[in-house]
PyMOL Python script that loads the backbone (N, CA, C, O; Angstrom):
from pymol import cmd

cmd.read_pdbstr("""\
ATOM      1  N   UNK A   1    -100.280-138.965 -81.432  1.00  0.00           N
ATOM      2  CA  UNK A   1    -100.278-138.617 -80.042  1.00  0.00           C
ATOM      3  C   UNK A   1     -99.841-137.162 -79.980  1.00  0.00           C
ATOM      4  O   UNK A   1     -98.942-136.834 -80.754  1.00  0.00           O
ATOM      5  N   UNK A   2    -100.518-135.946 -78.903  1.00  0.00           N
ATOM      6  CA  UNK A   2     -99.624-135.134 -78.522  1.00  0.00           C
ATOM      7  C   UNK A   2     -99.362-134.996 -76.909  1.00  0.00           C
ATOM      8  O   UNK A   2     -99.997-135.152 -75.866  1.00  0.00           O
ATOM      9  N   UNK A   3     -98.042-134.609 -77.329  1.00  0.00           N
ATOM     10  CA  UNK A   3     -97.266-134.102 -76.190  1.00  0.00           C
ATOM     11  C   UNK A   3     -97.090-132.860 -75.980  1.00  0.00           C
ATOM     12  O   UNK A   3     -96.526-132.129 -76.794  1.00  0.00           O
ATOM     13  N   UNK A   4     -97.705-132.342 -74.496  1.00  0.00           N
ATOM     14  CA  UNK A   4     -98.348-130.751 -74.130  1.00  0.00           C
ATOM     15  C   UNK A   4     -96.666-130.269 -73.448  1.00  0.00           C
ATOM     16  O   UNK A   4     -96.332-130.993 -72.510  1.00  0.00           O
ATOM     17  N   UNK A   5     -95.906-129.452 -73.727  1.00  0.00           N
ATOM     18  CA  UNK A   5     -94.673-129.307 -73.251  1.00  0.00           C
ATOM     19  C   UNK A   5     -94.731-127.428 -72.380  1.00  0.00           C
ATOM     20  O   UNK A   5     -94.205-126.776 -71.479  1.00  0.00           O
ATOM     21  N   UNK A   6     -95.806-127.329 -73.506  1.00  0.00           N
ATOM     22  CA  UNK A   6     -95.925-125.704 -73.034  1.00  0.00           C
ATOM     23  C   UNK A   6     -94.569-124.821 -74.134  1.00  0.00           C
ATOM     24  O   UNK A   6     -93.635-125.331 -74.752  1.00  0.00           O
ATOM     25  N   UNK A   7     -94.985-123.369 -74.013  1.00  0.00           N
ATOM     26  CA  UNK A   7     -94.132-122.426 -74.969  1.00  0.00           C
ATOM     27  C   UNK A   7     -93.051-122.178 -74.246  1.00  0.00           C
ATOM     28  O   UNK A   7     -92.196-123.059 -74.335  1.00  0.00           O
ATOM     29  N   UNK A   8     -92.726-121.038 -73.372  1.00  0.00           N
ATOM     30  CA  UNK A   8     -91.727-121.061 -72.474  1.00  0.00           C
ATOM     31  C   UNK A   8     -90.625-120.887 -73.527  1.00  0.00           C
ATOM     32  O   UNK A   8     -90.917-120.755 -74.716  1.00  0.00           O
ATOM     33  N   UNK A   9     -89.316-120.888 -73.073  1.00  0.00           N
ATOM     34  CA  UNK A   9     -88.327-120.311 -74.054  1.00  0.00           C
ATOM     35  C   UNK A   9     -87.699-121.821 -74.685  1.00  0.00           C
ATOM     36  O   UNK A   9     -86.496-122.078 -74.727  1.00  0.00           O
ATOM     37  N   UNK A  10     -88.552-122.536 -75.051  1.00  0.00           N
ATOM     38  CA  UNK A  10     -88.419-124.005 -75.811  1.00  0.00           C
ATOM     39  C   UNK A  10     -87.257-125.126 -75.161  1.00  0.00           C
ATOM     40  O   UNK A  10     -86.743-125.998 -75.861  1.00  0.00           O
ATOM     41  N   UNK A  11     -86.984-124.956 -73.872  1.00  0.00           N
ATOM     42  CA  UNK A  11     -85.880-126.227 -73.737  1.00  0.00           C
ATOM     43  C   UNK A  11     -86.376-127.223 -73.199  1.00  0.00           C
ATOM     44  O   UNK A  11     -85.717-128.157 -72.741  1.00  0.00           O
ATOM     45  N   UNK A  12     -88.236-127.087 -73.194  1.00  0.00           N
ATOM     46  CA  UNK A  12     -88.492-128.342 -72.560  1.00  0.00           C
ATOM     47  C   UNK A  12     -88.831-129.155 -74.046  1.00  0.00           C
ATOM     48  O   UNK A  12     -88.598-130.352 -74.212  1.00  0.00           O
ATOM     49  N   UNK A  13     -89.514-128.119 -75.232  1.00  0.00           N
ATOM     50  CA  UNK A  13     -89.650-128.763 -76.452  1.00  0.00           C
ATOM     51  C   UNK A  13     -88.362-129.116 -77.066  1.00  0.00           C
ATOM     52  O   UNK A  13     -88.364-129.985 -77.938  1.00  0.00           O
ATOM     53  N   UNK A  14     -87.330-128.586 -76.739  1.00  0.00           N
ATOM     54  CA  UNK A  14     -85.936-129.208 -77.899  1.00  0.00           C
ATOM     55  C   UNK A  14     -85.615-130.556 -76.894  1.00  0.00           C
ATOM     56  O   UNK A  14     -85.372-131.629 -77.447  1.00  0.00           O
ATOM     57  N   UNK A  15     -85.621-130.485 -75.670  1.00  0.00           N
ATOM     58  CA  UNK A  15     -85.917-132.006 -75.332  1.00  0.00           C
ATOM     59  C   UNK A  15     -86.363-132.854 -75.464  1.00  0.00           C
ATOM     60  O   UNK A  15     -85.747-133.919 -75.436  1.00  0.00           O
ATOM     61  N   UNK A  16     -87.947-132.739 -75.717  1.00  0.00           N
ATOM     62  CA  UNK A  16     -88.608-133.581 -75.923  1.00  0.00           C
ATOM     63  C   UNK A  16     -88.469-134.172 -77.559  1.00  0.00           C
ATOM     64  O   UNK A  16     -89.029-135.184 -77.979  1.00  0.00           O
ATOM     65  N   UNK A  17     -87.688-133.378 -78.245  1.00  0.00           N
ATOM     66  CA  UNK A  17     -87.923-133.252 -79.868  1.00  0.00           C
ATOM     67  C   UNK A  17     -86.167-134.491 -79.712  1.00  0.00           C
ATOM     68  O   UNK A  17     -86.051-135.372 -80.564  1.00  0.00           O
ATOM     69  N   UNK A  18     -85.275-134.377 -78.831  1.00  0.00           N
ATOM     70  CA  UNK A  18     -83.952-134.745 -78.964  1.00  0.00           C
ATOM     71  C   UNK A  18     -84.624-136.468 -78.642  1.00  0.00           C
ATOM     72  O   UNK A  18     -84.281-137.427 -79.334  1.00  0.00           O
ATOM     73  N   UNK A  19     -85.413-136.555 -77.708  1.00  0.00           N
ATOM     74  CA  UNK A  19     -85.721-137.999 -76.804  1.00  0.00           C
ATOM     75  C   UNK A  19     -86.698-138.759 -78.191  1.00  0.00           C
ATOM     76  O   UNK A  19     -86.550-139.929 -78.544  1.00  0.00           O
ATOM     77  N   UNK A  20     -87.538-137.919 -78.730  1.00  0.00           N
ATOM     78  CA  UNK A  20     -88.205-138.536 -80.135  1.00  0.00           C
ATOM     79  C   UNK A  20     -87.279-138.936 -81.300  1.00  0.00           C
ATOM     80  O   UNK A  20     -87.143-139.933 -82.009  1.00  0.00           O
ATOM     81  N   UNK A  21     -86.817-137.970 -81.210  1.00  0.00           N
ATOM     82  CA  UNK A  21     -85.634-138.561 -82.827  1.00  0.00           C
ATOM     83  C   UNK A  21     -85.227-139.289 -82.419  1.00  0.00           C
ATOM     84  O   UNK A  21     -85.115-140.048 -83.382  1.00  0.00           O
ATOM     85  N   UNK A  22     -84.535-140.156 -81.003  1.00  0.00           N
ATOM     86  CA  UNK A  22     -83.438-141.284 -81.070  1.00  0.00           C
ATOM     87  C   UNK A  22     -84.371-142.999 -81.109  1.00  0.00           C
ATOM     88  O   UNK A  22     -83.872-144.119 -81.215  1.00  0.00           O
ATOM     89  N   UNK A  23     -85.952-142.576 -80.966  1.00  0.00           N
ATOM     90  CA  UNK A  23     -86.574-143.652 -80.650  1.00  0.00           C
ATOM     91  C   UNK A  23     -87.253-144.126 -81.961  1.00  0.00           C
ATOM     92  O   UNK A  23     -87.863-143.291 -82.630  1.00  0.00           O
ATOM     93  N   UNK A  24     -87.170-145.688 -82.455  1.00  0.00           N
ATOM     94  CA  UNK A  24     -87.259-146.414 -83.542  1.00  0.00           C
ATOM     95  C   UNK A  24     -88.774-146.160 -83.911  1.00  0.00           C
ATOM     96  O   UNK A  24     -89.237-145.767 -84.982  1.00  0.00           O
ATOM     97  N   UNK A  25     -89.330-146.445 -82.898  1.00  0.00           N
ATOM     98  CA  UNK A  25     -90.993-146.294 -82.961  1.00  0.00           C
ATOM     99  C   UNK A  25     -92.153-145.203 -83.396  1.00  0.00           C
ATOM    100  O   UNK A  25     -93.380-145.133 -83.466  1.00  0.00           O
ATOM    101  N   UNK A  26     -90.509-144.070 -83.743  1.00  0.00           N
ATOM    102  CA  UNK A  26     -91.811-142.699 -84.164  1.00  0.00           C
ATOM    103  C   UNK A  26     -91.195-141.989 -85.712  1.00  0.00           C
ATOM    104  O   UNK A  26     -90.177-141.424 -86.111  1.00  0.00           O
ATOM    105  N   UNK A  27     -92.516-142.427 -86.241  1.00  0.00           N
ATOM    106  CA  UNK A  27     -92.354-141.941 -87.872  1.00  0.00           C
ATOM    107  C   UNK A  27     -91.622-140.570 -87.853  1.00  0.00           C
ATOM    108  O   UNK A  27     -90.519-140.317 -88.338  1.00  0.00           O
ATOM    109  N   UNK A  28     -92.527-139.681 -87.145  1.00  0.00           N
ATOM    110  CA  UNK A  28     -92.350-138.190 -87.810  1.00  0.00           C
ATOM    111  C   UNK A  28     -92.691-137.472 -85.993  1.00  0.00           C
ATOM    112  O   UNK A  28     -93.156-138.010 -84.988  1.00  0.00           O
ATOM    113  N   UNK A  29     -92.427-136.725 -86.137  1.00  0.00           N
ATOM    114  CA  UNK A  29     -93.254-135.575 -85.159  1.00  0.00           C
ATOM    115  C   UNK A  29     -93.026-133.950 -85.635  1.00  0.00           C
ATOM    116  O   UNK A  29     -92.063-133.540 -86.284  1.00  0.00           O
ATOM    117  N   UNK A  30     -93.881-133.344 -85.262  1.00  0.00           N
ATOM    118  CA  UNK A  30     -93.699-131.530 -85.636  1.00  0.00           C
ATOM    119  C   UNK A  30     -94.823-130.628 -85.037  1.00  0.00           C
ATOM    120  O   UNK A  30     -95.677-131.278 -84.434  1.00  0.00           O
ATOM    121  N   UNK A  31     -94.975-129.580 -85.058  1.00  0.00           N
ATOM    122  CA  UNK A  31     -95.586-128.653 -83.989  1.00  0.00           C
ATOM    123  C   UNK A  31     -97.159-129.402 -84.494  1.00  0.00           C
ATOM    124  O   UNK A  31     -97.526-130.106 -85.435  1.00  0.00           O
ATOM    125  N   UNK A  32     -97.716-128.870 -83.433  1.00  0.00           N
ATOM    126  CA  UNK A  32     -99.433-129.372 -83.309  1.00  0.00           C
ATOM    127  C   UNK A  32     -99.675-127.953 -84.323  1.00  0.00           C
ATOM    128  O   UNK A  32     -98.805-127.139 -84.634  1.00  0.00           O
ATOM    129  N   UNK A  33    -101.327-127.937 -84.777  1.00  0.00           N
ATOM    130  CA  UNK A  33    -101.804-127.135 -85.363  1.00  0.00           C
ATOM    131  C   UNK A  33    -102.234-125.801 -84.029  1.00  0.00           C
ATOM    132  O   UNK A  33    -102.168-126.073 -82.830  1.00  0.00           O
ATOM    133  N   UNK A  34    -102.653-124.411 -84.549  1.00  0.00           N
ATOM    134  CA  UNK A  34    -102.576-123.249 -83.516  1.00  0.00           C
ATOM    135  C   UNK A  34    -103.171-123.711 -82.455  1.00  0.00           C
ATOM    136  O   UNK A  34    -102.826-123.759 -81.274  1.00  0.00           O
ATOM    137  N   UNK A  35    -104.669-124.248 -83.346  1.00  0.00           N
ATOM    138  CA  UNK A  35    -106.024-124.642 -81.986  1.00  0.00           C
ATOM    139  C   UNK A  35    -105.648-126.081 -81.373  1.00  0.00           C
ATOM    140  O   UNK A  35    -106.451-126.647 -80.631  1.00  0.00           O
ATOM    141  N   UNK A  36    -104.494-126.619 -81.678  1.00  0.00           N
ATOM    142  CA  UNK A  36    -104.593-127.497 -80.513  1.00  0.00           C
ATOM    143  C   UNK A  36    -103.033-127.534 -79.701  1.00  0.00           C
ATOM    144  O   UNK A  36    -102.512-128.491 -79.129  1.00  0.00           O
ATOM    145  N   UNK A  37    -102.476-126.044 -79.890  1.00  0.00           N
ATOM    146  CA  UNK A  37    -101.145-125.916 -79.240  1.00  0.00           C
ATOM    147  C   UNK A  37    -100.148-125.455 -79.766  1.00  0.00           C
ATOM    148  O   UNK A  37     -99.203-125.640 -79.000  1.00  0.00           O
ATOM    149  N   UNK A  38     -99.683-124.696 -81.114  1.00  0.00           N
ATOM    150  CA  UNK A  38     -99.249-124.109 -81.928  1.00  0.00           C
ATOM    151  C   UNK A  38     -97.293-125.274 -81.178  1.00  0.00           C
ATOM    152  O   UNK A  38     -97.190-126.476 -80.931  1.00  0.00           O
ATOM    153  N   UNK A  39     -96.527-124.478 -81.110  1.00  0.00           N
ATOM    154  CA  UNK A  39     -95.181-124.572 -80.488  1.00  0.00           C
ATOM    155  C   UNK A  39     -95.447-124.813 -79.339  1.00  0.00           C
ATOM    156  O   UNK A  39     -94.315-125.009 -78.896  1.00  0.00           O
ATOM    157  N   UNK A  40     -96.287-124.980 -78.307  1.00  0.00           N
ATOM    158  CA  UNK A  40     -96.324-125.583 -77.174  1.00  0.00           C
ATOM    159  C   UNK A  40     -96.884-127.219 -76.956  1.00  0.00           C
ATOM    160  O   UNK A  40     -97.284-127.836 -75.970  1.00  0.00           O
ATOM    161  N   UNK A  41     -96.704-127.553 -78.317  1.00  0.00           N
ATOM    162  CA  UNK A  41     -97.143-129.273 -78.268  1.00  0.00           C
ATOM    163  C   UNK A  41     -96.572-129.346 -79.446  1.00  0.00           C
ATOM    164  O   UNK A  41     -96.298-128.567 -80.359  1.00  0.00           O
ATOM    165  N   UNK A  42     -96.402-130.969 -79.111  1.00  0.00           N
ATOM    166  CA  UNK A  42     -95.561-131.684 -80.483  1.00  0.00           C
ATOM    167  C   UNK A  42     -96.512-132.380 -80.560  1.00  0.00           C
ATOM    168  O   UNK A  42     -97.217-132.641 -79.585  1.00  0.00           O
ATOM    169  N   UNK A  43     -96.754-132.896 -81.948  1.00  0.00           N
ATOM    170  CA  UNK A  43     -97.416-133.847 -82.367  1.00  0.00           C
ATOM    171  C   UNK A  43     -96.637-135.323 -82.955  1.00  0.00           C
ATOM    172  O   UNK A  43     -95.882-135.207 -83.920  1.00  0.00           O
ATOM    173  N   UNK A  44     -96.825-136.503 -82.420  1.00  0.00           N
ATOM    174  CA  UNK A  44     -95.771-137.180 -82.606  1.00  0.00           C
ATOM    175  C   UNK A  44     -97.038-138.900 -83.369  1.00  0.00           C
ATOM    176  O   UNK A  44     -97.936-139.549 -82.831  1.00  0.00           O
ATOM    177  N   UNK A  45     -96.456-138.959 -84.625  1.00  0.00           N
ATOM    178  CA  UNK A  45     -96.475-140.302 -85.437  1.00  0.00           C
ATOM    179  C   UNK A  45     -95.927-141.663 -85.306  1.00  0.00           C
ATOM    180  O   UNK A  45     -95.008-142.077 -86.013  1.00  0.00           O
ATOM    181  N   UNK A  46     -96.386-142.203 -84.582  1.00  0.00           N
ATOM    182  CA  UNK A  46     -95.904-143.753 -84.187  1.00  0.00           C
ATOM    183  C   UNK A  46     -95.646-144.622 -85.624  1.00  0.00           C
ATOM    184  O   UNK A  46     -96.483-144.568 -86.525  1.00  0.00           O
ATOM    185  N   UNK A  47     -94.931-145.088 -85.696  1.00  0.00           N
ATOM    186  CA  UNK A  47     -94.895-146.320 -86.541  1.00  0.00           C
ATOM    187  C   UNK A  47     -95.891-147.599 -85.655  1.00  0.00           C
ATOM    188  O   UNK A  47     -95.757-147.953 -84.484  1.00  0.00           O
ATOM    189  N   UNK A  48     -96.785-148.044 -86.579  1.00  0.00           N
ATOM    190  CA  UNK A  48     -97.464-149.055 -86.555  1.00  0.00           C
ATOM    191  C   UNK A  48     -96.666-150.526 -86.201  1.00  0.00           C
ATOM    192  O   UNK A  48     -95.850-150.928 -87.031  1.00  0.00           O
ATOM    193  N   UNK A  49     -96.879-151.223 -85.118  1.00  0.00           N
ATOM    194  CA  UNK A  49     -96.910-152.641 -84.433  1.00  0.00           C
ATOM    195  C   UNK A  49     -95.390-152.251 -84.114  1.00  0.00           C
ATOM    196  O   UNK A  49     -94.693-153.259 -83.991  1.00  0.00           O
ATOM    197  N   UNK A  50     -94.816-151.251 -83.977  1.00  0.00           N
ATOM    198  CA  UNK A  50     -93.767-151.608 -83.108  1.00  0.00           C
ATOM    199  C   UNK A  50     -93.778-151.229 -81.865  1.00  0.00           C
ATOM    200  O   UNK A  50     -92.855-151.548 -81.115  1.00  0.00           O
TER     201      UNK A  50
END
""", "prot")
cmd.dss("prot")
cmd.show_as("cartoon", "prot")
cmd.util.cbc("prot")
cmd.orient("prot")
């Protein structure tokens, strides 16, 4: 999945990055690639059937 947060001076991404780490359901997340949002999107890895 990504999540579009925008660049901006990052406190909407260190939020969104604080609310992912505490939740059981997501493997991994880290910046999207340039062409689909460089630091203005996270890209976030679900763990499967939970």
């Amino acid at each position: 999945m990504r999540l579009i947060h925008g660049k901006g001076i990052g406190v909407r991404r260190a939020e969104v990055r604080r609310l992912l780490a505490k939740r059981d359901d997501v493997a991994d997340f880290f910046d999207a690639p340039p062409e689909r949002g460089g630091s203005g999107a996270t890209v976030v890895v679900l763990i499967p059937g939970t």
